[in-house]
C-alpha positions as CSV (number, residue, x, y, z in Angstrom):
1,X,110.3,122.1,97.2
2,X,111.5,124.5,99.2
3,X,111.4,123.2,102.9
4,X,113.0,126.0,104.7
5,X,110.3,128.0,104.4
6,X,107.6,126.1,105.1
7,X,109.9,125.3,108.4
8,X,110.2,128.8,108.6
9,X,106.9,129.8,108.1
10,X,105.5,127.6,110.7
11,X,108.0,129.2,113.5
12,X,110.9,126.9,113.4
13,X,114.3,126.9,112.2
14,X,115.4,126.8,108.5
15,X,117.2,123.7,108.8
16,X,116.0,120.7,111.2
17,X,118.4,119.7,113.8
18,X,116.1,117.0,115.1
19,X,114.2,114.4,113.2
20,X,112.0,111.0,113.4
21,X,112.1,108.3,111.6
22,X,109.4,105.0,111.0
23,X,108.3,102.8,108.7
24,X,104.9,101.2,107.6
25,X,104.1,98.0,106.1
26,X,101.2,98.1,103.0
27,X,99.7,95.3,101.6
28,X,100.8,94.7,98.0
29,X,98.9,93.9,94.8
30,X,99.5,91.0,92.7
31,X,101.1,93.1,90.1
32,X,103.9,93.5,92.5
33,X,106.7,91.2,92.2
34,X,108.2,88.7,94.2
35,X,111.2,90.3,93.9
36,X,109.9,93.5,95.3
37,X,108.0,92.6,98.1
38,X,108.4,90.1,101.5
39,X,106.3,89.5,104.5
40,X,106.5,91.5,107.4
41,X,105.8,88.6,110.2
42,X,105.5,91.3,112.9
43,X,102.4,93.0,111.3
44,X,101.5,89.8,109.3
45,X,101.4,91.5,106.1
46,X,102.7,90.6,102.2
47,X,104.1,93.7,100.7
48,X,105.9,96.6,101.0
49,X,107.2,98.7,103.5
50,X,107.6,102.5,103.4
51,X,110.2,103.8,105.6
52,X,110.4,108.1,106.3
53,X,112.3,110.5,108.1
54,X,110.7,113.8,109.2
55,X,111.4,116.7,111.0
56,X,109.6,118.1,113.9
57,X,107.0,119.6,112.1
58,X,105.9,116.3,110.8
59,X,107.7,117.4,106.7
60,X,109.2,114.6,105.0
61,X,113.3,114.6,104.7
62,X,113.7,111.5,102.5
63,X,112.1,107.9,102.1
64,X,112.6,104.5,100.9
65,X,109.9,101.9,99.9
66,X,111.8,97.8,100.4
67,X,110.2,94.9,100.2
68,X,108.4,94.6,104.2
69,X,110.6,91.7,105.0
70,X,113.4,94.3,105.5
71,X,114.2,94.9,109.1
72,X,114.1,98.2,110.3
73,X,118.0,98.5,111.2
74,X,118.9,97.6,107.6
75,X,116.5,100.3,106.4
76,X,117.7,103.2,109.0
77,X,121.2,102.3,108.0
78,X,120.3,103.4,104.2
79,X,117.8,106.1,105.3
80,X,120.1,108.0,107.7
81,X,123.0,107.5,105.5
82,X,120.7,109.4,102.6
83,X,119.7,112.0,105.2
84,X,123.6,113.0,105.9
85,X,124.4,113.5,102.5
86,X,121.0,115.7,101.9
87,X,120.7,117.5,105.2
88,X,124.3,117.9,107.0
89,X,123.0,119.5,110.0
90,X,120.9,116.8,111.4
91,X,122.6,115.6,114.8
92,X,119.7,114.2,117.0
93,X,117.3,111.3,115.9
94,X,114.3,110.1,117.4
95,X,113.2,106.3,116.9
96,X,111.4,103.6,118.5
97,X,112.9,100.3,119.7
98,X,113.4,98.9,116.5
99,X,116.0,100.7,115.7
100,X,118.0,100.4,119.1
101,X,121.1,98.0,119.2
102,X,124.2,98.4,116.9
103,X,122.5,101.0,115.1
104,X,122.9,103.2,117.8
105,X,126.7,102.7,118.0
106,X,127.2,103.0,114.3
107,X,125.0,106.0,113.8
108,X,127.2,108.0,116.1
109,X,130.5,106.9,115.0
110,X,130.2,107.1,111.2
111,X,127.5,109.5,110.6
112,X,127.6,111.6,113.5
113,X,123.7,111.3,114.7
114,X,122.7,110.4,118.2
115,X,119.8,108.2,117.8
116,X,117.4,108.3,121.4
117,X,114.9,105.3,121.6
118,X,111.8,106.4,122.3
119,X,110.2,103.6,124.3
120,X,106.6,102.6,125.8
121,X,106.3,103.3,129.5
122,X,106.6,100.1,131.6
123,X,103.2,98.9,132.9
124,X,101.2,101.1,130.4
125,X,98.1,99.9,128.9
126,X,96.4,100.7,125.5
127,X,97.1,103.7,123.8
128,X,100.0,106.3,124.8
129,X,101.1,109.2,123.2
130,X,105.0,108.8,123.0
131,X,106.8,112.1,122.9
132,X,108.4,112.8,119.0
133,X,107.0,109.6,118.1
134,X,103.6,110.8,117.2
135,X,105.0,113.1,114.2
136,X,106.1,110.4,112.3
137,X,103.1,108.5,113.0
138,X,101.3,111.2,111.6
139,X,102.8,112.3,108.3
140,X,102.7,108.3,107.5
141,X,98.9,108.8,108.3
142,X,98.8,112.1,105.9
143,X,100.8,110.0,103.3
144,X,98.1,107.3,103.3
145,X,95.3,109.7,102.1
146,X,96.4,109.5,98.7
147,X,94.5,106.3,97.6
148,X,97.5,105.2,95.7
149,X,99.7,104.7,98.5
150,X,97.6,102.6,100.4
151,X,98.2,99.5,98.4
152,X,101.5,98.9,96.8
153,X,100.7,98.2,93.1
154,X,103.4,99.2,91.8
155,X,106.0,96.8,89.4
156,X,108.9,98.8,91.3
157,X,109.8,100.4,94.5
158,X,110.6,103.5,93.0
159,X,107.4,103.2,91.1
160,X,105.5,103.4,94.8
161,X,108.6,106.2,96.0
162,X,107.8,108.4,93.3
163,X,103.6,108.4,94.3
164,X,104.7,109.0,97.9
165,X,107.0,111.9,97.0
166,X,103.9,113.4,95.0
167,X,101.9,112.9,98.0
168,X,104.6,114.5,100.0
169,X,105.3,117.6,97.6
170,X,101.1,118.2,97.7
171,X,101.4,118.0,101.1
172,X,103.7,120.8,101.3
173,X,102.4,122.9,98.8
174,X,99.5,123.2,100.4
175,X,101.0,123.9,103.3
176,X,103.0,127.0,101.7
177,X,99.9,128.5,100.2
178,X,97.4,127.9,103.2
179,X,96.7,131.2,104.1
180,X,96.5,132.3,108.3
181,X,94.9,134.9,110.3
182,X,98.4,136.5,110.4
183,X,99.0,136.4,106.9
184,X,95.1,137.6,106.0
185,X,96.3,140.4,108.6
186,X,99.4,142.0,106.7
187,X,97.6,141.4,103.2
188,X,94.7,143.9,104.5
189,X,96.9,146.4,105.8
């Protein structure tokens, strides 16, 4: 898929500079082996866990699906190593306290990336809107329309990869042939 110009279209650059990253844990089938999948004791959940990095404008750059017992350090470490390989040019990531700690140090000695924690304001109550952090949030919320990613039931985690990369390249097409009032405007003229 060509991401630069759906980046483009939408008004930004053709290559992020800036990205977020996130996971979320599913709940896996009984198809799934044992091998494949772990509890996530935070969310108190037996399956999977889906772990993405997007740009600004909420498109997918790469993801992994691991077993949910992974922590998230261990899974940013493979993630961020895949996104300087695919996307050179990415210097500033945005996470949440998960992925602060070593991490940080490593990510800016060997690949280069300056990972800022984006963290809860002290004393705040019930829902808050974290700058950055809400991007991520939502293109895992866009990935779990498709009815197959909600439940991992999938043999293999490339098995479950591959159904959230279709959701993902759906997700884009329709975002490169969604027509706007701009677009309407030059076609009439």
């Amino acid at each position: 898929m060509r991401l630069h110009l759906i980046r483009q279209a939408r008004g930004y650059a053709a290559r992020a500079v800036t990205v977020v990253i996130d996971s979320q844990s599913v709940k896996a089938a009984e198809t799934v082996a044992k091998a494949s999948r772990g509890y996530d004791a935070a969310k108190k959940i037996n399956g999977s866990k889906c772990a993405v990095v997007v740009d600004l404008g909420g498109l997918p750059l790469t993801m992994m699906v691991v077993p949910a017992s992974m922590t998230d350090r261990d899974i940013a470490r493979e993630l961020l190593f895949r996104v300087r390989l695919t996307c050179p040019h990415v210097v500033q990531v945005s996470a949440d306290s998960a992925y602060s700690g070593a991490l940080v140090g490593s990510a800016k000695t060997f690949l280069g990336m300056r990972i800022t924690v984006v963290n809860r304001p002290s004393g705040a109550t019930g829902f808050v809107l974290l700058p950055r952090r809400w991007v991520v949030e939502r293109t895992l919320s866009w990935l779990l329309r498709a009815r197959r990613n909600v439940r991992d039931s999938e043999r293999l985690p490339l098995h479950s990869e591959a159904a959230l990369i279709w959701s993902a390249i759906a997700l884009m097409a329709r975002r490169l042939t969604r027509t706007t009032a701009r677009n309407r405007a030059t076609w009439a003229a």
